[in-house]
VOKE-41463 format. One record per residue: x, y, z of N, C-alpha, C in turn; residue in three letters. Coordinates in steps of 0.1 Angstrom, whole numbers, plus 2048, in hexadecimal, padded with zeros to 3 digits. Example, Ala and Ser with C-alpha at 12.3 -4.5 7.8 and 13.67 -1.06 7.14 Angstrom:
# VOKE-41463
+------+------+------+-------+-------+-------+------+------+------+-----+
! n.c1 ! n.c2 ! n.c3 ! ca.c1 ! ca.c2 ! ca.c3 ! c.c1 ! c.c2 ! c.c3 !   r !
+------+------+------+-------+-------+-------+------+------+------+-----+
!  884 !  7C7 !  84E !   87B !   7D3 !   84E !  884 !  7DF !  84E ! ALA !
!  880 !  7EA !  847 !   889 !   7F5 !   847 !  881 !  800 !  84F ! SER !
+------+------+------+-------+-------+-------+------+------+------+-----+
# end
This chain:
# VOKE-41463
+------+------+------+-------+-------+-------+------+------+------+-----+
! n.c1 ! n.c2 ! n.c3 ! ca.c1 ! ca.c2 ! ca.c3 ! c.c1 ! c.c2 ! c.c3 !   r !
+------+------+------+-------+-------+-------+------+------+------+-----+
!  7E5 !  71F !  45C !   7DF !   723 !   450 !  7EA !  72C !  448 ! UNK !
!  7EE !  726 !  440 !   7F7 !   730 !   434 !  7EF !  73E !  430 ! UNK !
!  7F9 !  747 !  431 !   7F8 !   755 !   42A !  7F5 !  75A !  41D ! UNK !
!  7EE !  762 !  417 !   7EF !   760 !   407 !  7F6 !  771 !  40A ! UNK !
!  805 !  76A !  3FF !   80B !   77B !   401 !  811 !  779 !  3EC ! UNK !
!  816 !  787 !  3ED !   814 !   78D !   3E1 !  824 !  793 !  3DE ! UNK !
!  827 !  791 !  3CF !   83A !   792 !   3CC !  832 !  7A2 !  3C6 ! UNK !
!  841 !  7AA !  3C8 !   841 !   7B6 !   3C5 !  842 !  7B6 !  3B8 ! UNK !
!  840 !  7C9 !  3B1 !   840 !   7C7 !   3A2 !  84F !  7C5 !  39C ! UNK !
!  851 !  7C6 !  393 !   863 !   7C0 !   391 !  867 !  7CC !  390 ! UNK !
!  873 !  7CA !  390 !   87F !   7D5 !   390 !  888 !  7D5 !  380 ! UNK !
!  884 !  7DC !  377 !   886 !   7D9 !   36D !  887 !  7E8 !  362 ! UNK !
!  88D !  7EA !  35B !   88E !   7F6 !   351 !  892 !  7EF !  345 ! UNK !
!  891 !  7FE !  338 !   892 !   7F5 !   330 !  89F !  7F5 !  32E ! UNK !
!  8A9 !  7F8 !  334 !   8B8 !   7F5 !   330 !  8BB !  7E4 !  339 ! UNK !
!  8B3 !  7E5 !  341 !   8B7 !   7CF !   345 !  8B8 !  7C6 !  338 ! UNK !
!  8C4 !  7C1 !  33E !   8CB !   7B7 !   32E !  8C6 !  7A9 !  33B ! UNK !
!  8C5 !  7A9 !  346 !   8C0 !   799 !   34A !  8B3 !  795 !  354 ! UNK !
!  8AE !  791 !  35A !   8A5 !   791 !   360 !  8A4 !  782 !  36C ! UNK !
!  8A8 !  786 !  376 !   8AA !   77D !   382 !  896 !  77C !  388 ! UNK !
!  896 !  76E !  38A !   88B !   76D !   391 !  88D !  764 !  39C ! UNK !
!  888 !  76A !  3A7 !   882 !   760 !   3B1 !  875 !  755 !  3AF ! UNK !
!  872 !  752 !  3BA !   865 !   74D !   3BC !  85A !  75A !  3BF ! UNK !
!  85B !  755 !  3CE !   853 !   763 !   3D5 !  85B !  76E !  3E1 ! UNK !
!  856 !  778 !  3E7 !   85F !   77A !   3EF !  85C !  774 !  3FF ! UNK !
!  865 !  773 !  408 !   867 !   76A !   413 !  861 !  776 !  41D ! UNK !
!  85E !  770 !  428 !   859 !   779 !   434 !  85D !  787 !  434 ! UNK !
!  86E !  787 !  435 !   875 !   794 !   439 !  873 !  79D !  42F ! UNK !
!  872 !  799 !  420 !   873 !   7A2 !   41A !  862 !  7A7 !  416 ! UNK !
!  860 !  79F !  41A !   84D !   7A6 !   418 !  84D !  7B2 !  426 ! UNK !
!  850 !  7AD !  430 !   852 !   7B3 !   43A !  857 !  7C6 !  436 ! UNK !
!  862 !  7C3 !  430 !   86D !   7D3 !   42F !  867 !  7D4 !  420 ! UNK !
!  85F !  7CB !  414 !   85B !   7D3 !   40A !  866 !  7D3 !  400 ! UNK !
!  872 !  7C8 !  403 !   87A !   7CC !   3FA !  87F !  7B7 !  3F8 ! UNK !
!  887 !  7BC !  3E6 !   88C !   7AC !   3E6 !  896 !  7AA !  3ED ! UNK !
!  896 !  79A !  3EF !   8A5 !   796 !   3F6 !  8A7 !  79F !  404 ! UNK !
!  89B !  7A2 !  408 !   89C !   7A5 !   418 !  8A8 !  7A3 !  423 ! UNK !
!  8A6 !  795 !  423 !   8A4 !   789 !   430 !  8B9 !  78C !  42F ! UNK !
!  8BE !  78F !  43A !   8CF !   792 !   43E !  8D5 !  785 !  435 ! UNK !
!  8CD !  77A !  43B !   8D5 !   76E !   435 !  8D2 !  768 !  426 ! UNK !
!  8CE !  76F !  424 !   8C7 !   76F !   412 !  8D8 !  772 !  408 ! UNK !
!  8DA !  76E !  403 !   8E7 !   76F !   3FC !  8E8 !  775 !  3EE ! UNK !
!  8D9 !  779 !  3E9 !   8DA !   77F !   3DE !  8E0 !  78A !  3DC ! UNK !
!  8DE !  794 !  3E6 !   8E7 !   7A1 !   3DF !  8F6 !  79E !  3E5 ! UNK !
!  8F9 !  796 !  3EC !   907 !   79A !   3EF !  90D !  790 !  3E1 ! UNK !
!  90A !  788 !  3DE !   911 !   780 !   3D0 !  90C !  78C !  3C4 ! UNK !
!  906 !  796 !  3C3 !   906 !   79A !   3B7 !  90F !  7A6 !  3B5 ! UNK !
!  90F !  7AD !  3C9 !   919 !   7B8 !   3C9 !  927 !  7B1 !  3C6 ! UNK !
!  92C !  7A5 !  3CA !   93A !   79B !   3C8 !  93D !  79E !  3BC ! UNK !
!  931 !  795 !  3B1 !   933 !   794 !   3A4 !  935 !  7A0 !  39F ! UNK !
!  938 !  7AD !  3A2 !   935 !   7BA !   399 !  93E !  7BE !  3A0 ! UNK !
!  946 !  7BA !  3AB !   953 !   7BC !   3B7 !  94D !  7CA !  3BA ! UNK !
!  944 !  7CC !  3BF !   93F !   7D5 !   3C0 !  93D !  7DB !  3D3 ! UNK !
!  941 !  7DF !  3D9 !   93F !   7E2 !   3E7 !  931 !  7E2 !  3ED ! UNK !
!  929 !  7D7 !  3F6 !   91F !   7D1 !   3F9 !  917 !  7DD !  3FF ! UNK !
!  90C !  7DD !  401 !   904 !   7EB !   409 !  8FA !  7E3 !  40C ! UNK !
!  8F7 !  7E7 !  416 !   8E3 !   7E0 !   41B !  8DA !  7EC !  41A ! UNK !
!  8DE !  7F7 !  415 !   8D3 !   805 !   40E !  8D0 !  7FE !  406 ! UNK !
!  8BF !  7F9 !  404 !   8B8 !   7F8 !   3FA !  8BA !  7FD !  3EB ! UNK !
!  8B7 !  809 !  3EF !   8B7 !   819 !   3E0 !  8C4 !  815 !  3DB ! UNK !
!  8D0 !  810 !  3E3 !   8DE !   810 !   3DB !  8DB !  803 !  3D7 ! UNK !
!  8D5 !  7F5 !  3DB !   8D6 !   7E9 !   3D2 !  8CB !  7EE !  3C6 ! UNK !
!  8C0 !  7F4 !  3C6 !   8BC !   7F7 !   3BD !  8C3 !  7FD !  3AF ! UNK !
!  8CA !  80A !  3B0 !   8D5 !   810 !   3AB !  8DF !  809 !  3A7 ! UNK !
!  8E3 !  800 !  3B0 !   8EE !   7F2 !   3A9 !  8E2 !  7E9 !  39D ! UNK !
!  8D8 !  7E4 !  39C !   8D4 !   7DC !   394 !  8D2 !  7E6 !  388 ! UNK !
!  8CD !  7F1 !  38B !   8C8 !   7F7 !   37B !  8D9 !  7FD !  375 ! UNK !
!  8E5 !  7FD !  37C !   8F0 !   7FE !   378 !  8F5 !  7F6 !  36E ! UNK !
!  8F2 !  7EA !  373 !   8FA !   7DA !   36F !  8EA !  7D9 !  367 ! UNK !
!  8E3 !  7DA !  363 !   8DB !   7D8 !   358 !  8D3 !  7C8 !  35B ! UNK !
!  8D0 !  7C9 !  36B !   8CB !   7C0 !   36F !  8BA !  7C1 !  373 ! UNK !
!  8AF !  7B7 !  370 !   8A2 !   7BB !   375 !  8A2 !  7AD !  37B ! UNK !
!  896 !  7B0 !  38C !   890 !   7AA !   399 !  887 !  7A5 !  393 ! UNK !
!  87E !  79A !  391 !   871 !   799 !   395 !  86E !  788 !  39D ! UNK !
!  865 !  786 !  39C !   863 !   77B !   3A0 !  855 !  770 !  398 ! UNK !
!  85A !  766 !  39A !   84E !   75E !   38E !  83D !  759 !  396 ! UNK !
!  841 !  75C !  3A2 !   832 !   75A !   3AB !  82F !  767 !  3AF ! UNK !
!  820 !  769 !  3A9 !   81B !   779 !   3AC !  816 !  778 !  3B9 ! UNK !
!  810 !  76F !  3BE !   80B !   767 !   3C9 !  805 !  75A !  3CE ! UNK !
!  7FE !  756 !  3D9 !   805 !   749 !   3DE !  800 !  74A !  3EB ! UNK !
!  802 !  73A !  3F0 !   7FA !   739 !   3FD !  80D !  737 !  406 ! UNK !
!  80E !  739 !  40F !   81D !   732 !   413 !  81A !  736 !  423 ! UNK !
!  81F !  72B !  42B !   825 !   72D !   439 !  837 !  732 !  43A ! UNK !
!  839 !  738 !  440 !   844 !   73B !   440 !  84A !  73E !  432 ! UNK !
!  858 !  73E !  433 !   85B !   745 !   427 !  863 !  738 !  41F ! UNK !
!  861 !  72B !  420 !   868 !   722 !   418 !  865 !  71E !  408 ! UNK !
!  867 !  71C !  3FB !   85F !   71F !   3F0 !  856 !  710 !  3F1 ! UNK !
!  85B !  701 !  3F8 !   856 !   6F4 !   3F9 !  849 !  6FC !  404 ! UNK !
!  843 !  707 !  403 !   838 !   705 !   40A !  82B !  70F !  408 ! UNK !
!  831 !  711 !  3F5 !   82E !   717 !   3F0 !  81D !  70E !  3EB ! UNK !
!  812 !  717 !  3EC !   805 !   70F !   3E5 !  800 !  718 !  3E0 ! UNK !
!  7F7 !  717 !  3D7 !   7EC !   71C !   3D0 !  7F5 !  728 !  3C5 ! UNK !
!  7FE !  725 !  3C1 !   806 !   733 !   3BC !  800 !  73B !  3AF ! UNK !
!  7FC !  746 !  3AC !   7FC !   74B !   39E !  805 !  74F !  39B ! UNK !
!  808 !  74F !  38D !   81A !   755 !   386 !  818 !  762 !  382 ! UNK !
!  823 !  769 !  385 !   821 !   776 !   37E !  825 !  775 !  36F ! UNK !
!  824 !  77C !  366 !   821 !   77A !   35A !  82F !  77D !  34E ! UNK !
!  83B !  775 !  350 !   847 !   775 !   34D !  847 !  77A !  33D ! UNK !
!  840 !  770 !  335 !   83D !   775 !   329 !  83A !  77D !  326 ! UNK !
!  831 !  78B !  32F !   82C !   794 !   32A !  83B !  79E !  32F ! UNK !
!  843 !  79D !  336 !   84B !   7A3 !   33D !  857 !  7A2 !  333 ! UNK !
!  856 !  797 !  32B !   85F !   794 !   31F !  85C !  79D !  315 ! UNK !
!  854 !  7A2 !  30F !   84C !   7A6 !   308 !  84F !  7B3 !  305 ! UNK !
!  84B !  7B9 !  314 !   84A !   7C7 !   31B !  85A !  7CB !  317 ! UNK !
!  865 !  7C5 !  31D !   873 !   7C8 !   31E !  877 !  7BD !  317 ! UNK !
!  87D !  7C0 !  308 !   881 !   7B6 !   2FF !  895 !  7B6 !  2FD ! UNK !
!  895 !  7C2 !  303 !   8A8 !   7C2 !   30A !  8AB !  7B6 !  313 ! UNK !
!  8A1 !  7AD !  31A !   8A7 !   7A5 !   323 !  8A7 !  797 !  319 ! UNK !
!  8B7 !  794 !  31D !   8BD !   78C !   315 !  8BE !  77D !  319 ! UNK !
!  8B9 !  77D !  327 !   8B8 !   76E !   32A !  8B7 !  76E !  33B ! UNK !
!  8AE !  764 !  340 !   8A6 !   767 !   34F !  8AF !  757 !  354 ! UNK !
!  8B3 !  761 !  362 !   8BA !   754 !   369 !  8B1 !  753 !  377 ! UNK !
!  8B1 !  74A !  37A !   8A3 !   743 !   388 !  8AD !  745 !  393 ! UNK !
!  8AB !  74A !  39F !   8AF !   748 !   3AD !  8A8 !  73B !  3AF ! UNK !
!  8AD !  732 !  3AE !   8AB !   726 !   3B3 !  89F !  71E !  3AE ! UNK !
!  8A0 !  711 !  3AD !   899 !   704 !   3A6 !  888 !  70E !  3A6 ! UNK !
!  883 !  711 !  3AD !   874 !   714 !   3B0 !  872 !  71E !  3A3 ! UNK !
!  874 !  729 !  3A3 !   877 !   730 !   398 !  877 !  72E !  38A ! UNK !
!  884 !  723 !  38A !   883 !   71D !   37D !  87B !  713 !  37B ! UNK !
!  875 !  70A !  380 !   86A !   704 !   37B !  85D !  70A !  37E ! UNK !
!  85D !  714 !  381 !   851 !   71A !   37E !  850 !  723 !  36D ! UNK !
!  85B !  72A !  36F !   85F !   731 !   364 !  85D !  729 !  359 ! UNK !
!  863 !  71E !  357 !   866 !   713 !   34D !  854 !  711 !  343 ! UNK !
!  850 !  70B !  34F !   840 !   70C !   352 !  83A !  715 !  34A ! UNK !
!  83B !  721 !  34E !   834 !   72C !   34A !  838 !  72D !  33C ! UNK !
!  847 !  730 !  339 !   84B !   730 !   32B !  848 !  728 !  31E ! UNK !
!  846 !  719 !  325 !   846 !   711 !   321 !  84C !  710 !  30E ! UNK !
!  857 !  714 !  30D !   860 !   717 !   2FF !  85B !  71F !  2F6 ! UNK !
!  854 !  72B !  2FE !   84A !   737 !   2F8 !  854 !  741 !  2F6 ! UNK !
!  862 !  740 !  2FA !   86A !   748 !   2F9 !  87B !  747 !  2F2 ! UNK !
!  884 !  74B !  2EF !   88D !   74A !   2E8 !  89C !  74D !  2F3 ! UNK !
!  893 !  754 !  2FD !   89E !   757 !   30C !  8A3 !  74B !  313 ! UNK !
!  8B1 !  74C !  312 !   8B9 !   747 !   319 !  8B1 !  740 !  32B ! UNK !
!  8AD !  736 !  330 !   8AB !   73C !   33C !  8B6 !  72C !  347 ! UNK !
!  8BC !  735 !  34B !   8C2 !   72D !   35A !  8C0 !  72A !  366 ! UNK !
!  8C5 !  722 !  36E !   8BF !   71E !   377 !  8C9 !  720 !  382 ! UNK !
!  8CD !  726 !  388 !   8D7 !   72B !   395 !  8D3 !  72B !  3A4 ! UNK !
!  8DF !  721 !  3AA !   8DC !   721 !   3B8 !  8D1 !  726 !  3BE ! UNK !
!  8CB !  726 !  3C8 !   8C4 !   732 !   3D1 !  8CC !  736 !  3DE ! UNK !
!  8C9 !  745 !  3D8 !   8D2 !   74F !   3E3 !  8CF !  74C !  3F1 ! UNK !
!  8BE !  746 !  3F4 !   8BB !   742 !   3FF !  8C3 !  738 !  409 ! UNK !
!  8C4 !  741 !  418 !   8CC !   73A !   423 !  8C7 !  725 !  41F ! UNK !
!  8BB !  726 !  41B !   8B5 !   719 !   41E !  8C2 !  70D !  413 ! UNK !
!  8C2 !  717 !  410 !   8CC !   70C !   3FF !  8DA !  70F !  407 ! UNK !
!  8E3 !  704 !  40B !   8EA !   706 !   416 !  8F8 !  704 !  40C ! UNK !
!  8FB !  703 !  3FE !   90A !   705 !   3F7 !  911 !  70F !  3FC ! UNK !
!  91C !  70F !  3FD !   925 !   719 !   3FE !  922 !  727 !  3FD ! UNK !
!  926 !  738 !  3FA !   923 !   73F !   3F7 !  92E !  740 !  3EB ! UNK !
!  939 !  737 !  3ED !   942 !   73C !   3E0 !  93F !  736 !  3D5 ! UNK !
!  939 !  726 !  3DC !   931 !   71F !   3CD !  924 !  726 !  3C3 ! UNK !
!  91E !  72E !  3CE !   913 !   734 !   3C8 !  91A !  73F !  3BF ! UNK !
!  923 !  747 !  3C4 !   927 !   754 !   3C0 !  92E !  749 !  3AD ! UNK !
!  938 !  744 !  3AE !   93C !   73C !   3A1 !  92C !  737 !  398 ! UNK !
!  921 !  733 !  39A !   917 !   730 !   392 !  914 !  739 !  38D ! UNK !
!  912 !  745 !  398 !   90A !   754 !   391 !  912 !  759 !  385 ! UNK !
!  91D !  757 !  387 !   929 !   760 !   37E !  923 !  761 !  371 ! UNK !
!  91C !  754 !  36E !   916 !   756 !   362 !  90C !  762 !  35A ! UNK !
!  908 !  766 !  367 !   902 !   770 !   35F !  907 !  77E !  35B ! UNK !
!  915 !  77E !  360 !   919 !   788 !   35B !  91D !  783 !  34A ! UNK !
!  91D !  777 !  344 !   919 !   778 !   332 !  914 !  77D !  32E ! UNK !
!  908 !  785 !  336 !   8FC !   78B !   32F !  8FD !  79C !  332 ! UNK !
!  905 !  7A0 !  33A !   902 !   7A8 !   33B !  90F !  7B6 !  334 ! UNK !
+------+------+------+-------+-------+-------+------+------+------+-----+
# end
């Protein structure tokens, strides 16, 4: 029997110029309470790269790196039924509410998807209700098995926005 688990609130101020979303979060990071948990999760070490910035696993300092770099967390599934942590096992999902988050924080300049799931949900939700840039970028997830240098070259893009 699948779990019904729940994405944290976003990470976001009003100086964020972009807005990265996931899907939902995976075991480990429900587990520790925080995004991008899981060791083999690749998101914060491509974003410490992209900013050449020296990598930390302190939470409070990746926190402090995103509201530096004018970056906001959230995710597009508020909740959901799921076994394990894969997003293909994702059911019953409700969206958190992107447009009103657009709304709220009108500094963010354009929302890039951690991976396909994300963006077609986002896409979804927006459905051209918005004027924001939105992209679609690798997923940091061990499961999406590209390179780490091919991922790190896709992301680069969001430093346009910032």
């Amino acid at each position: 029997m699948a779990d019904r688990i729940s994405s944290f609130p976003p990470i976001i101020s009003g100086t964020s110029k972009i807005l990265i979303l996931g899907s939902v979060p995976g075991i480990k990071s429900l587990e520790l309470q925080e995004y991008y948990a899981h060791p083999q999760n690749k998101f914060w070490r491509i974003l410490f790269e992209l900013f050449q910035e020296d990598f930390t696993t302190d939470y409070s300092q990746k926190l402090t790196f995103l509201a530096k770099n004018h970056i906001a967390v959230w995710d597009v599934i508020d909740s959901c039924e799921r076994d394990g942590s894969l997003d293909t096992k994702i059911k019953n999902e409700v969206h958190n509410d992107v447009e009103q988050i657009l709304m709220d924080y009108p500094n963010i300049e354009a929302i890039f998807c951690n991976g396909q799931k994300s963006f077609k949900n986002v896409l979804k939700k927006l459905s051209g209700n918005s004027d924001i840039p939105i992209f679609a970028l690798p997923s940091t997830s061990p499961a999406y098995t590209i390179p780490f240098k091919r991922k790190v070259e896709e992301w680069k893009i969001i430093k346009n926005f910032i």
